[in-house]
DSSP file (Angstrom, degrees, kcal/mol; ACC not computed):
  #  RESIDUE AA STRUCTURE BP1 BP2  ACC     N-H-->O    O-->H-N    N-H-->O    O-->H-N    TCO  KAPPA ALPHA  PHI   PSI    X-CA   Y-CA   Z-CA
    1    1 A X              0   0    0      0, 0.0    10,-0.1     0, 0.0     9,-0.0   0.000 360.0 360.0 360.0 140.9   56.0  -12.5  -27.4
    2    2 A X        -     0   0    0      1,-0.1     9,-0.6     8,-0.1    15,-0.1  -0.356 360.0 -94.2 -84.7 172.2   59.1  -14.1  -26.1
    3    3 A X  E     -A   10   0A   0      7,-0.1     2,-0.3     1,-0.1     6,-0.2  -0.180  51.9 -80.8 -75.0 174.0   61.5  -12.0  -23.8
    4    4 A X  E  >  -A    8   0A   0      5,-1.2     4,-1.9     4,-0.8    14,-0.2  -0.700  43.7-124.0 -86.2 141.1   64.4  -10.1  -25.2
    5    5 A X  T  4 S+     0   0    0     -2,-0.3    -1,-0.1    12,-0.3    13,-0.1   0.672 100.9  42.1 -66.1 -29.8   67.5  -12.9  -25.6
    6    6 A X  T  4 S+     0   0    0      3,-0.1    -1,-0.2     1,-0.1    12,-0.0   0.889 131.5   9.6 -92.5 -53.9   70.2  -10.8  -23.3
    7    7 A X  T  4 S-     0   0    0      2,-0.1     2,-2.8     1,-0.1    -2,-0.2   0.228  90.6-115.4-118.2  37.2   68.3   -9.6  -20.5
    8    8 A X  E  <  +A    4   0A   0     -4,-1.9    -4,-0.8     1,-0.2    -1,-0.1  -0.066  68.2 123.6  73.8 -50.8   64.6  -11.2  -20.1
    9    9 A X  E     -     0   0A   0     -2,-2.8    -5,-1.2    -6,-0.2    -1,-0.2  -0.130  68.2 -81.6 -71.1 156.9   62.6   -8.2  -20.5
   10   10 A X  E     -A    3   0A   0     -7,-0.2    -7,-0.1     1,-0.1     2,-0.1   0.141  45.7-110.9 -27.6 130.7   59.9   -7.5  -22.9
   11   11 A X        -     0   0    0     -9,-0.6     8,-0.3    -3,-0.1     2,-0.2  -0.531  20.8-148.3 -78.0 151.7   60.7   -6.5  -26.2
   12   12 A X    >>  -     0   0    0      6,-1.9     4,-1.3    -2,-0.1     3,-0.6  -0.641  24.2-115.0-110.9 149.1   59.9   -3.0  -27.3
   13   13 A X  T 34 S+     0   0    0     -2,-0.2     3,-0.3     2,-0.2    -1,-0.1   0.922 111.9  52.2  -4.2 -89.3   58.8   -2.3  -31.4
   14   14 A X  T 34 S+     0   0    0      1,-0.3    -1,-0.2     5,-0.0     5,-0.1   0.571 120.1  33.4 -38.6 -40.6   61.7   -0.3  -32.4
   15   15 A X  T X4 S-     0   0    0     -3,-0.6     3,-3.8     3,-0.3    -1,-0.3   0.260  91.8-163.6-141.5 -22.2   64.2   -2.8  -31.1
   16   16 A X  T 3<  +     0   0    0     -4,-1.3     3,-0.1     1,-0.5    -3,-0.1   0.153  64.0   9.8  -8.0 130.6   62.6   -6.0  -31.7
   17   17 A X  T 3  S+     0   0    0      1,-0.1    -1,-0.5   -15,-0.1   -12,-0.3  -0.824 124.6  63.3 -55.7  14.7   63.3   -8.9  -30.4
   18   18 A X  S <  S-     0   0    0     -3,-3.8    -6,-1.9   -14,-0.2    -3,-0.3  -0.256  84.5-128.4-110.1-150.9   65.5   -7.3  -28.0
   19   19 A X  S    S+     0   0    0     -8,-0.3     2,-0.2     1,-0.2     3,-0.1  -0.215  86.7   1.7-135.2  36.0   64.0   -4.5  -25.1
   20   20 A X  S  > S-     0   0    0     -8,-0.1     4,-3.1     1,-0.1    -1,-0.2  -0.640  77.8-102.0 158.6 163.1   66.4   -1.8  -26.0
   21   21 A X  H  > S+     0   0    0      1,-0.3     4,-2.2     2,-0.3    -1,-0.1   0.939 115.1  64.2 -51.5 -43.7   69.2   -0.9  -28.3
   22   22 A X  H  4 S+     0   0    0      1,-0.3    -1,-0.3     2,-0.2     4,-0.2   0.733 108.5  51.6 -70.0 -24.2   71.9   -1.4  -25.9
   23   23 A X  H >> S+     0   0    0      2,-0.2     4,-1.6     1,-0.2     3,-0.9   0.828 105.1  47.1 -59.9 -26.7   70.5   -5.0  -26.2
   24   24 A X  H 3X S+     0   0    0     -4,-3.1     4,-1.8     1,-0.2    -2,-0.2   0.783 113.5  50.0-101.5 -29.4   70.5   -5.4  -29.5
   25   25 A X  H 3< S+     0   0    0     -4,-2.2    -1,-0.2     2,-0.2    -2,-0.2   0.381 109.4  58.8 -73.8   2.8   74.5   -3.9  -29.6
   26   26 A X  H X> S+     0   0    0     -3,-0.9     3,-2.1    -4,-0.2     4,-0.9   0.847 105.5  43.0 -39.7-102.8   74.9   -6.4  -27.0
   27   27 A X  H >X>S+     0   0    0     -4,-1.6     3,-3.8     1,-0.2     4,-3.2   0.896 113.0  57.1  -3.5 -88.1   73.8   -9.2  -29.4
   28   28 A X  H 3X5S+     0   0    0     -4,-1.8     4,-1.0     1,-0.3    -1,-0.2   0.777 102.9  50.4 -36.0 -38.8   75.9   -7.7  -32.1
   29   29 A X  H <45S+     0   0    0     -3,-2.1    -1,-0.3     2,-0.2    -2,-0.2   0.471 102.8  59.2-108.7  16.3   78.9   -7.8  -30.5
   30   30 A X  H <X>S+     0   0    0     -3,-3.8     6,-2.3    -4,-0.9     5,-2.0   0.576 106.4  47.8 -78.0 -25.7   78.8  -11.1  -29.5
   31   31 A X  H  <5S+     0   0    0     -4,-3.2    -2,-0.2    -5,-0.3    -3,-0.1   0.754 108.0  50.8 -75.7 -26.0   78.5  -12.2  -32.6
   32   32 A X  T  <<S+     0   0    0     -4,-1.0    -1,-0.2    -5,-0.5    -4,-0.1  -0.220 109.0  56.5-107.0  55.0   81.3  -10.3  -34.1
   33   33 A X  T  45S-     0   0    0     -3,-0.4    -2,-0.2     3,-0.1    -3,-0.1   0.215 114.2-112.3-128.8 -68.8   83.8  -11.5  -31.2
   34   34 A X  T  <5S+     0   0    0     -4,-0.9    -3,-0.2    -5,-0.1    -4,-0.1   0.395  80.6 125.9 133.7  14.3   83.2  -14.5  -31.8
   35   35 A X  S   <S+     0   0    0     -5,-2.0     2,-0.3    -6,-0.1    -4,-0.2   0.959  70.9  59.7 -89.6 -56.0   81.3  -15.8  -28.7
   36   36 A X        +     0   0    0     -6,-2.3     2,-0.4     1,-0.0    -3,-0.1  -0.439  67.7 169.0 -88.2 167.2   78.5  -17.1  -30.5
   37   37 A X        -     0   0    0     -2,-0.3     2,-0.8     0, 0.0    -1,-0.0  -0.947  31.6-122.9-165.1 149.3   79.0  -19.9  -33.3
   38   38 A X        -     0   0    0     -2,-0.4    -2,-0.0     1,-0.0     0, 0.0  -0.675  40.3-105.8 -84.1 121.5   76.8  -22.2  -35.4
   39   39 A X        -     0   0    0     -2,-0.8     2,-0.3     1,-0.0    -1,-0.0   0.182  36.0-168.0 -37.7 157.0   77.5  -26.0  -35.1
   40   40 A X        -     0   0    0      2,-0.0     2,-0.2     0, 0.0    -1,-0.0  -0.921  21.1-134.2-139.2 165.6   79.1  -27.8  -37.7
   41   41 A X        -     0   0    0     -2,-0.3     2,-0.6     2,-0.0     0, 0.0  -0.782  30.8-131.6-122.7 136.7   79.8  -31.4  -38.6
   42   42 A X        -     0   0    0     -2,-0.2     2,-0.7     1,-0.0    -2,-0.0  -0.882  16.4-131.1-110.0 150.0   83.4  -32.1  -39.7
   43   43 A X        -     0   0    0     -2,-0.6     6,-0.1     1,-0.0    -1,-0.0  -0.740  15.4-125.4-102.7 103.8   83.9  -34.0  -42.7
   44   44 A X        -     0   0    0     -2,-0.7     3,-0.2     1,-0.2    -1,-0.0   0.165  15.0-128.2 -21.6 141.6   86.2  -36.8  -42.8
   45   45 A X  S    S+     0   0    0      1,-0.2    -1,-0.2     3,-0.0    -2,-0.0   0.782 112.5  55.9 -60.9 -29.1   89.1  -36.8  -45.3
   46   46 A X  S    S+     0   0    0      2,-0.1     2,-0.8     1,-0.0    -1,-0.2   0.781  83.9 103.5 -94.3 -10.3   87.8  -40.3  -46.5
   47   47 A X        -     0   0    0     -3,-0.2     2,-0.5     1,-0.0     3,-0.1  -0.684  68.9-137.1 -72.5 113.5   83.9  -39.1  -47.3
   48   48 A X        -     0   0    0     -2,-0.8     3,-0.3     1,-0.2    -2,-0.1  -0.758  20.0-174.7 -93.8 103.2   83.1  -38.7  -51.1
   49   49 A X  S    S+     0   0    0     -2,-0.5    -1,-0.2     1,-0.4    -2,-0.0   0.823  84.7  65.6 -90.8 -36.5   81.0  -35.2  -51.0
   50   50 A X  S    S+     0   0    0     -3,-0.1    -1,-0.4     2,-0.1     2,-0.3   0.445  86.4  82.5 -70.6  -7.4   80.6  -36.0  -54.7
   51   51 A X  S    S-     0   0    0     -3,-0.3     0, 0.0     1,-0.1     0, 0.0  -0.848  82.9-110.1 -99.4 146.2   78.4  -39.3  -54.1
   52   52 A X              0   0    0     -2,-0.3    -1,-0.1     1,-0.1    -4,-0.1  -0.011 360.0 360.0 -14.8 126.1   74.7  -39.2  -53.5
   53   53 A X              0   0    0      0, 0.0    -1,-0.1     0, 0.0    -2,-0.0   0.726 360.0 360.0-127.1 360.0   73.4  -40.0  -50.5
């Protein structure tokens, strides 16, 4: 089982993947700050999303 994503330790059941709650409201409020964010590709003005590729 991989470790819990904030602090390394094992993950418990309940709380899965993280090893406790306060991880897993960790987590949570890094995402809703804004810290983490998913890549994106920006799309040129002059690319035609409508054509096939």
């Amino acid at each position: 089982m991989k470790p819990c994503p904030i602090c390394g330790k094992p993950p418990v059941e309940a709380s899965r993947p993280f090893c406790s709650e306060r991880c897993r409201e960790v987590d949570l409020n890094r995402w809703l700050s804004g810290s983490y964010a998913i890549p994106a590709r920006e799309i040129d003005d002059e690319d035609d999303m409508d054509e096939p590729k």
